[in-house]
C-alpha positions in Angstrom: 0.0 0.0 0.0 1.5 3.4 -0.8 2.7 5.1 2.5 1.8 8.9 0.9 -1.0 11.1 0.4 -2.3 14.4 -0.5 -4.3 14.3 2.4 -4.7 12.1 5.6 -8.2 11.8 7.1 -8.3 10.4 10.4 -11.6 8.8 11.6 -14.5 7.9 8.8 -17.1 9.2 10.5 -20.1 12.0 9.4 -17.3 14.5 9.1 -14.6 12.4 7.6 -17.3 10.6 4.9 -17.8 14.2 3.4 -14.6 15.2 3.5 -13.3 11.7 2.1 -15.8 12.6 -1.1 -14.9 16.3 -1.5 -11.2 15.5 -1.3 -11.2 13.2 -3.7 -13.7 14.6 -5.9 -10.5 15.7 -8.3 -7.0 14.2 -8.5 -6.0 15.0 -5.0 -5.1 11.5 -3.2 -6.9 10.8 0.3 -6.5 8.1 2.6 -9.5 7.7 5.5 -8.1 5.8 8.6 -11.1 4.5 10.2 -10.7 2.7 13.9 -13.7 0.4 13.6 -14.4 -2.0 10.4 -17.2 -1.7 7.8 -20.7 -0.7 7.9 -22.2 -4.4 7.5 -23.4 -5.0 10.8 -27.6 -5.4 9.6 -28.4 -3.7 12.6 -27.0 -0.3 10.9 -29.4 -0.4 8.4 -32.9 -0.9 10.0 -33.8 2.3 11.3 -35.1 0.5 15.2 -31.4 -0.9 15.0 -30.8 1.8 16.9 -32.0 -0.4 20.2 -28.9 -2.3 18.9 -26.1 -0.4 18.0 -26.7 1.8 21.0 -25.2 -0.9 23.3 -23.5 -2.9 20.9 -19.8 -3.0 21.2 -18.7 -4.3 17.6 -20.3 -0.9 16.1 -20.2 1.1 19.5 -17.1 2.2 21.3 -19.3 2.4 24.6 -17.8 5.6 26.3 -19.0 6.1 29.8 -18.6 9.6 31.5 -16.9 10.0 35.0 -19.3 9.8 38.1 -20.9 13.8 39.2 -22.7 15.3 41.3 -25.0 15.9 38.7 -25.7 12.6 37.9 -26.1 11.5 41.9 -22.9 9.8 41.7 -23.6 7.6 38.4 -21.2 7.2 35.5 -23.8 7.9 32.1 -23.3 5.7 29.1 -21.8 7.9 26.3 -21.9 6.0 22.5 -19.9 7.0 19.9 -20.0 5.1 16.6 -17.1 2.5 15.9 -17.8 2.1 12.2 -17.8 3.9 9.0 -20.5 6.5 9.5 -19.6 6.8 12.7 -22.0 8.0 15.3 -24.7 8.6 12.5 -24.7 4.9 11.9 -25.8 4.2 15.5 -27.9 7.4 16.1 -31.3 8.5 16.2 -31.8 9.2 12.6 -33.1 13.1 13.7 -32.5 15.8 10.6 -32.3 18.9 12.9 -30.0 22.0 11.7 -30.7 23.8 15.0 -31.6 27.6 15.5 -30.2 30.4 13.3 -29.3 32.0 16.5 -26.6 29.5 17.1 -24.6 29.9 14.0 -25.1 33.8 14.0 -23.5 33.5 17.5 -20.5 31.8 16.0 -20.3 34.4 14.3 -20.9 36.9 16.9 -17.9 35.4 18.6 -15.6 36.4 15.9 -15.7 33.4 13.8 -15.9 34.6 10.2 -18.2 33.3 8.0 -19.6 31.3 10.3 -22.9 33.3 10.6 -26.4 31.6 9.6 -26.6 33.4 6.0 -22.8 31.9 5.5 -23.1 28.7 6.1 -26.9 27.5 4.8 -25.4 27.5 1.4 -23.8 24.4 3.0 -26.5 22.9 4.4 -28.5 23.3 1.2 -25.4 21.1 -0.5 -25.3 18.2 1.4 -28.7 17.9 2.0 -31.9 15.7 -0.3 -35.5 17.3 0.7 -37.7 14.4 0.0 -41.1 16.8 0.6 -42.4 19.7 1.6 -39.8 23.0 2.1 -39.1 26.4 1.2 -35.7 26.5 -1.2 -34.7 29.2 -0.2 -33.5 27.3 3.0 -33.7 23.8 1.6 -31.8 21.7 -0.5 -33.0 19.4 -3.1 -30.0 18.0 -5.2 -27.4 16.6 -1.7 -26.5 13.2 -1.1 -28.2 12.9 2.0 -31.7 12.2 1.7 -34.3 13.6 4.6 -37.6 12.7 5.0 -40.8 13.0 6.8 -42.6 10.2 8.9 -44.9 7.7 6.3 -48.0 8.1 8.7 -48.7 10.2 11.4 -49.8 8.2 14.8 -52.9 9.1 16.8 -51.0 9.2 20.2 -48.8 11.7 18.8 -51.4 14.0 17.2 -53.1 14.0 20.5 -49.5 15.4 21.5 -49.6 18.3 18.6 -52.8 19.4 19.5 -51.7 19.5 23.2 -49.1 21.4 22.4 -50.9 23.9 20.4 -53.6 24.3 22.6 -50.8 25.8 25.1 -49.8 28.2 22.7 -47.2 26.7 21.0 -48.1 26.9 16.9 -47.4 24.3 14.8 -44.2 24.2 12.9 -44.3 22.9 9.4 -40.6 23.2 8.9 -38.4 23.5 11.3 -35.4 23.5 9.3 -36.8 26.4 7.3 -37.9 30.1 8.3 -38.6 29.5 11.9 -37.1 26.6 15.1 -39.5 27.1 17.4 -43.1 25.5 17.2 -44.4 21.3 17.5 -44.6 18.7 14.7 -43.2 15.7 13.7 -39.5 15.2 12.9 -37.5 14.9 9.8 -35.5 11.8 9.2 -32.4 10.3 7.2 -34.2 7.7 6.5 -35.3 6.6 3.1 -37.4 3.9 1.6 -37.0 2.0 5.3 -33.3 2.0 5.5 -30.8 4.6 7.5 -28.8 7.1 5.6 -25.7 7.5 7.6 -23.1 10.0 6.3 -21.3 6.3 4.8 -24.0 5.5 3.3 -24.8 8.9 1.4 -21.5 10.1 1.0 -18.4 7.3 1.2 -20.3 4.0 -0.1 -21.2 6.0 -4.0 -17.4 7.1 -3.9 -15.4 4.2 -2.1 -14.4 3.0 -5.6 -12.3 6.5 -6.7 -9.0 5.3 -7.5 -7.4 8.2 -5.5 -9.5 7.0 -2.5 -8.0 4.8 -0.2 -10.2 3.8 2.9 -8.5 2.0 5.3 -10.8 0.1 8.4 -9.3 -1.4 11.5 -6.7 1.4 11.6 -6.5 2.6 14.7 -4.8 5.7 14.7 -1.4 5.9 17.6 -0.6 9.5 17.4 0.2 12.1 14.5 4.0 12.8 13.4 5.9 16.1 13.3 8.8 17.6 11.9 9.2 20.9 14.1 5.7 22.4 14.6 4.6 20.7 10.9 2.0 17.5 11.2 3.8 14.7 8.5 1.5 12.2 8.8 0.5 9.2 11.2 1.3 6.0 13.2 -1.3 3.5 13.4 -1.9 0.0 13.9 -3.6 -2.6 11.9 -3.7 -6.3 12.3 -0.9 -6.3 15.3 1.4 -4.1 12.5 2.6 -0.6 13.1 2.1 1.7 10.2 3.3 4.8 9.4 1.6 7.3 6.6 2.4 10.9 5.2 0.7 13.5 4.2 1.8 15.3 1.3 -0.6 18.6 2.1 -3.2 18.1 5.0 -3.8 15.6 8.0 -7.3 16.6 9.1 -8.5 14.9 12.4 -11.6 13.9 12.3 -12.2 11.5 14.8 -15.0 13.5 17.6 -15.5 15.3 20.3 -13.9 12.7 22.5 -11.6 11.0 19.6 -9.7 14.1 18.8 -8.7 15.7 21.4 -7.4 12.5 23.2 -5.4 12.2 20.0 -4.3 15.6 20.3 -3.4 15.0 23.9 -1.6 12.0 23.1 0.6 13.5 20.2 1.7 15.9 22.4 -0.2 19.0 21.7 -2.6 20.0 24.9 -2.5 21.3 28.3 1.4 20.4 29.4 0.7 19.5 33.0 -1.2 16.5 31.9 0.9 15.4 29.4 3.7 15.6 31.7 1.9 13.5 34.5 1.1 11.1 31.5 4.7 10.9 30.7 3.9 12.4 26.7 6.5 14.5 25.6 4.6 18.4 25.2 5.4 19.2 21.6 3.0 22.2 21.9 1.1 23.5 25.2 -2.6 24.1 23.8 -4.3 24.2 27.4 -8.2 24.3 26.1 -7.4 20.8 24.1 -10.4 18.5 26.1 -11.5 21.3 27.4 -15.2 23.2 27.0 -17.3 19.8 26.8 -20.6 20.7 26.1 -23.7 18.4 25.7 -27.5 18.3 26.6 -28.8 16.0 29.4 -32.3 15.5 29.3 -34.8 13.9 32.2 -38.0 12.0 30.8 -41.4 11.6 31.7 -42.9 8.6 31.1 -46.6 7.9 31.6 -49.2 4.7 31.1 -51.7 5.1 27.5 -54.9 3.6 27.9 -57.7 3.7 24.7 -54.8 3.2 22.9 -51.9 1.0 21.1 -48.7 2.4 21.4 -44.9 1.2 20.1 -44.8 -1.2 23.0 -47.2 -3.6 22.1 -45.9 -3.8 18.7 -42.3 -4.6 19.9 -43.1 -7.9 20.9 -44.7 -11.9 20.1 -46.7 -12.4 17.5 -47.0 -8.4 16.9 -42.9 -8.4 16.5 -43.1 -11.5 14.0 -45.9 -9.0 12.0 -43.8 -5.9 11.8 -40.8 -8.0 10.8 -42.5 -9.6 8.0 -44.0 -6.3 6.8 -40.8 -4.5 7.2 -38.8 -7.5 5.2 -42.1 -7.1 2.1 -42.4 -3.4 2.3 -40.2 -1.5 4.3 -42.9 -0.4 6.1 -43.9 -0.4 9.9 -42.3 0.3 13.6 -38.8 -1.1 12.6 -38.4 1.8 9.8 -39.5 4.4 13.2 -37.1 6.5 14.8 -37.0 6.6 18.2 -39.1 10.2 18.7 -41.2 10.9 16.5 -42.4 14.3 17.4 -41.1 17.6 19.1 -41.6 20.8 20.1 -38.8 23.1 20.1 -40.4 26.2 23.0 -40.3 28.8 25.8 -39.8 27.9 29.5 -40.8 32.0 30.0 -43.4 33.4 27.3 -41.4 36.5 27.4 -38.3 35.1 25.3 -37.6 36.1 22.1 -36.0 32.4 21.0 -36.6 28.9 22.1 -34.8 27.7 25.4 -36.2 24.3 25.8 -36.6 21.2 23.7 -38.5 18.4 23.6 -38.9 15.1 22.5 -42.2 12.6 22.1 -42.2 9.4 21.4 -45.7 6.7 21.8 -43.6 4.5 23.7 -41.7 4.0 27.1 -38.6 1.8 28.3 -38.2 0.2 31.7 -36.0 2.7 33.8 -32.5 2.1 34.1 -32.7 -1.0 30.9 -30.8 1.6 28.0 -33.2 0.9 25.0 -35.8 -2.0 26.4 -39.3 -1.2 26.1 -42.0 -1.3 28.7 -44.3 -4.1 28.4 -47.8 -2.1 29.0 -48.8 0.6 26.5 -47.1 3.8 27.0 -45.4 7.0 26.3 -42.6 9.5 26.7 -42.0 12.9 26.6 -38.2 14.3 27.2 -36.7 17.4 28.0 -33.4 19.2 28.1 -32.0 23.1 28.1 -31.1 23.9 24.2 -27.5 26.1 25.2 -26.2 24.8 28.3 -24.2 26.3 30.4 -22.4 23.4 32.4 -18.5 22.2 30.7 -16.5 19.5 31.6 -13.8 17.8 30.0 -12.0 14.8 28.3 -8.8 13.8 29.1 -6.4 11.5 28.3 -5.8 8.9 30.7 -2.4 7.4 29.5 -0.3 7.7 26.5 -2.0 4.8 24.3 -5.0 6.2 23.0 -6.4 2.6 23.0 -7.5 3.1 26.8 -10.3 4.7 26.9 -10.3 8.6 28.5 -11.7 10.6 31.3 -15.4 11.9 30.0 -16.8 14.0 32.7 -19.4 16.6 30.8 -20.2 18.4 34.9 -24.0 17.6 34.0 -26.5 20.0 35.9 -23.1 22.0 37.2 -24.7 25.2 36.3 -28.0 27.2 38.1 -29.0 28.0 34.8 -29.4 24.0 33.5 -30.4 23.2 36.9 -33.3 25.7 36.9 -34.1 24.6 33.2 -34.2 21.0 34.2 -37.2 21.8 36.4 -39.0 23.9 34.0 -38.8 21.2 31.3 -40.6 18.4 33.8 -42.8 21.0 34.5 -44.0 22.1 30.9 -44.0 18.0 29.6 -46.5 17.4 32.6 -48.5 20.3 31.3 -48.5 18.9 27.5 -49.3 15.4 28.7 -51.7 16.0 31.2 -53.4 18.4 28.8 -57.4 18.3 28.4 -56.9 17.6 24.7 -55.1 13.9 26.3 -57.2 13.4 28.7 -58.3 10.3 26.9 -55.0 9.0 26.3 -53.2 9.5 29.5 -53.8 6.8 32.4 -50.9 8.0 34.8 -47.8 8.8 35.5 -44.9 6.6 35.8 -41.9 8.7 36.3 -41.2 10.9 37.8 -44.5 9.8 39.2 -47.3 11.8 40.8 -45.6 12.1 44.4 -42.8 13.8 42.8 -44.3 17.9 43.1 -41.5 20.2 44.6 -38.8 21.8 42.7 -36.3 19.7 44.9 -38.0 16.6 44.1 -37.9 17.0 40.4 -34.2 18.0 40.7 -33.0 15.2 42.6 -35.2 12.7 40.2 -33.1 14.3 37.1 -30.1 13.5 38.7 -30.7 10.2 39.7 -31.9 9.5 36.6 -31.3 11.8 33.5 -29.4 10.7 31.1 -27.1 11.9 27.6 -29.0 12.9 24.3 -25.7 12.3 22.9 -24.9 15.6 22.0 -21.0 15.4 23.2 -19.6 19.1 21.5 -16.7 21.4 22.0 -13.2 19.9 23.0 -11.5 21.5 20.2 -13.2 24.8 20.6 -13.5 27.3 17.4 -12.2 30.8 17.7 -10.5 33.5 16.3 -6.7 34.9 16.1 -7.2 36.9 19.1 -9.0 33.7 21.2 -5.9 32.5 23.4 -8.7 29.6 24.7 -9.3 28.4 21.2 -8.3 25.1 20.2 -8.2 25.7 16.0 -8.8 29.1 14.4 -11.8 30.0 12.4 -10.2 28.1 8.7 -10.3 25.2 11.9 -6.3 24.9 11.7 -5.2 24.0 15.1 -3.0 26.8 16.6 0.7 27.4 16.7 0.6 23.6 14.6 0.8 24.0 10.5 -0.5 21.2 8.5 -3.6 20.4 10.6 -7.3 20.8 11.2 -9.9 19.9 13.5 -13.5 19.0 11.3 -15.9 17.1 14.0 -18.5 18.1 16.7 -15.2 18.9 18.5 -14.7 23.1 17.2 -18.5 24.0 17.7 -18.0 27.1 19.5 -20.5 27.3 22.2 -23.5 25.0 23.2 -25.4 23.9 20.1 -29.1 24.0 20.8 -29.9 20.6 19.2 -28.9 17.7 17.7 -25.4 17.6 16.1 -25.2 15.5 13.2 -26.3 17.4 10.9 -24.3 20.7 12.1 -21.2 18.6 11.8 -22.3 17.4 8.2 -22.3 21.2 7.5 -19.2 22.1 9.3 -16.9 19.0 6.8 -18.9 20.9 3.9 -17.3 24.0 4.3 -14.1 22.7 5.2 -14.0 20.9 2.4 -13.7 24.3 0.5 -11.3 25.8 3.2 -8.9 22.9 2.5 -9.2 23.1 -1.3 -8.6 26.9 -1.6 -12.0 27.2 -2.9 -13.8 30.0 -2.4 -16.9 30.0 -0.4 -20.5 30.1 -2.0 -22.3 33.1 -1.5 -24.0 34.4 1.5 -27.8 33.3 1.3 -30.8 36.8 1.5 -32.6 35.9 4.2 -35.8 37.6 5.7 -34.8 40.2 8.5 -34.2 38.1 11.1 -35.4 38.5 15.3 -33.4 40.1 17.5 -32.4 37.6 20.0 -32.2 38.2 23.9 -30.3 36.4 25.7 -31.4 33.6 27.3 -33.1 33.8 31.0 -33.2 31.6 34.0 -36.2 30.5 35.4 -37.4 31.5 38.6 
């Protein structure tokens, strides 16, 4: 195998499968190192796989985060994907670009073109609209195709019309003018199948002759000459191999990946490397630092007049769904695993969106990760969009096999703490609504003796959990950002021949999911690394002036 390349892409997840086709969209050559193997595993591929590759450790690299306070002492189960796709093979399947206000803060931070109306050009490039959606925000001709749900279910229009009957209007397209509002989510999923980011973007180009995508290659540490990145030590198969990079290595691997790589290559805060015994080729203190992500507590309650997702998950109703999904593609295997939201208020008075929340017409048994309740049921979830809690990752040795130290500080901060409360409070409200009145039988958790503002507090940490969200380790910032981790062109600092494009450089808290954010963010480096220049700014409607966000009293 040749031992050069243009560019070296390091981890062959959402980011790297873009930037794996962009690269190598002309004569440029690109090697993608990729820790776990291919993206066979059937599991993958069937949308309720999910319940799977969640806890499964040949896709699943099954990350845990260090005990808190915040989590009453317990250590949170953090997946990341161990496949090509990376965490969008395992995830969700949620199409979710977030708010305009969180790109325009980017921005506002000093991170040019960063802003909303710079980077939905990107957006619109990646992205396939399979229905409904304004084009001025939309795009129709991407790889990555995004659907709507094939039927609505009566469990979750009772939800909707909850929802609106509170005030909150429905929301045709969230990814269009306007976040806020209730309806049911868009998907990558098409004709019953997940599209990952390998699926959409690596599997139609693996063939490129100036491609070379290697699995099983898990990455050691990067190589230097003086402050220059050359290329990379890895090992496959019990054999050491070294690669160079002719132009780029860009590290790709995640927010917990690539800063323990970092860390281990020498480049990170010096004391720990020191106490690790890793030689400090350059002290970049914020590397691991800034760990964002959103921690949500659920509310589950009993359905009566009703058949819900539980039901259906089991016997002879299981066989059912399995034949219909093998002859059609159709059915409660092709389902994400919330099907509805509503992106709102915890205080009327705010200009933007502080809370969001999930709904699906199902429950799982408390404390079992992804195992459904036998009775019917259903679940509504909650957490703050911007958080305001950070933590850390940090590397616990100097062989990047061993796993390192995740420890987001969940419910740290008043402000989360405070926001916590007012998202148990508002779900109770929308499920204990007149409109279902017909629906809802009780509730399960946090259950009915659970009132004060303590109790709800304490029943969050004993048993909130991650949304997955894990963002911020390589921080974004510009020249004049001593705390940054890679500039705004994502070049890591005082280090030449080396980006950052994952989850890891989002800036500040990201007010949603971040799969799609991170698609966008290897779109527009794509460009950065090529020299090319940068599509234009979209026209957008004038948008609202945002206040900043409030606590909850």
């Amino acid at each position: 195998m040749p031992d050069e390349f243009d560019y070296i892409i390091i981890g062959g997840g959402s980011a790297g499968s873009v930037l794996a086709n962009r690269l190598s969209a002309g004569d440029a050559t690109v090697c993608l190192l990729e820790a776990g193997g291919r993206d066979t595993h059937p599991m993958i591929h069937i949308p309720a796989g999910f319940m799977n590759t969640l806890t499964n450790p040949a896709v699943n690299w099954l990350y845990s985060s260090e005990p808190s306070q915040g989590t009453a002492g317990r250590s949170i189960h953090a997946p990341r994907g161990k496949t090509l796709g990376g965490s969008s093979s395992i995830n969700g399947h949620v199409y979710n670009r977030g708010q305009r206000l969180d790109f325009d803060s980017w921005a506002q931070m000093g991170n040019r073109g960063w802003g909303y109306a710079d980077i939905l050009p990107y957006f619109r490039r990646s992205e396939r609209r399979i229905g409904e959606g304004d084009d001025l925000f939309r795009g129709r001709d991407g790889e990555l195709p995004v659907t709507d749900i094939d039927a609505p279910h009566p469990v979750c229009e009772a939800f909707i019309e909850s929802c609106v009957k509170l005030g909150i209007p429905r929301n045709p397209d969230y990814n269009g003018t306007t976040h806020e509002g209730v309806g049911y989510f868009q998907r990558n999923i098409h004709k019953g199948r997940r599209m990952s980011a390998a699926v959409s973007f690596l599997n139609p180009v693996k063939n490129r002759r100036n491609l070379d995508i290697r699995t099983r290659a898990h990455v050691e540490r990067i190589l230097f000459e003086g402050r220059r990145a050359t290329g990379v030590c890895y090992q496959r198969g019990g054999r050491k191999v070294e690669l160079h990079a002719r132009r780029e290595i860009i590290l790709s691997g995640g927010t917990v990946a690539s800063p323990q790589l970092l860390q281990v290559s020498g480049i990170g805060p010096g004391k720990l490397l020191r106490d690790l015994g890793i030689q400090v080729r350059h002290e970049l203190p914020s590397v691991g630092e800034n760990l964002v992500d959103h921690y949500l507590a659920r509310n589950a309650s009993r359905v009566k007049n009703a058949s819900t997702l539980n039901e259906r998950a089991r016997g002879f109703a299981l066989a059912s769904e399995i034949a219909n999904f093998a002859m059609r593609r159709k059915g409660i295997l092709t389902l994400s695993p919330s099907l509805a939201y509503a992106f709102w208020k915890s205080d009327p008075s705010l200009d933007h969106g502080d809370l969001n929340f999930i709904f699906t017409p199902a429950s799982y048994m408390q404390g079992v990760p992804s195992q459904l309740e036998e009775y019917p049921g259903m679940t509504i979830a909650s957490w703050p969009m911007r958080p305001q809690s950070r933590g850390y990752v940090r590397a616990k040795s100097s062989d990047t096999r061993d796993k390192p130290a995740i420890q987001p500080n969940y419910l740290d901060h008043e402000y989360d703490r405070q926001l916590t409360i007012a998202g148990l409070r508002l779900g109770r409200q929308m499920i204990q609504s007149p409109e279902m009145s017909h629906l809802f039988d009780h509730e399960i958790t946090p259950g009915a003796e659970v009132q004060s503002d303590d109790e709800l507090l304490d029943f969050a940490r004993a048993y909130g959990t991650t949304v997955f969200h894990l963002m911020g380790t390589c921080r974004m910032g510009p020249e004049n950002d001593t705390n940054a981790v890679v500039d705004d062109n994502l070049r890591v600092r005082g280090i030449e021949g080396l980006r950052v494009v994952d989850a890891s450089v989002i800036p500040a808290a990201h007010s949603t999911n971040t799969n799609v954010a991170t698609i966008m963010i290897a779109e527009k480096a794509s460009d950065m690394i090529l020299g090319k220049q940068p599509p234009a700014a979209a026209t957008l409607p004038q948008a609202t002036e945002y206040e900043p966000a409030r606590t909850v009293s």
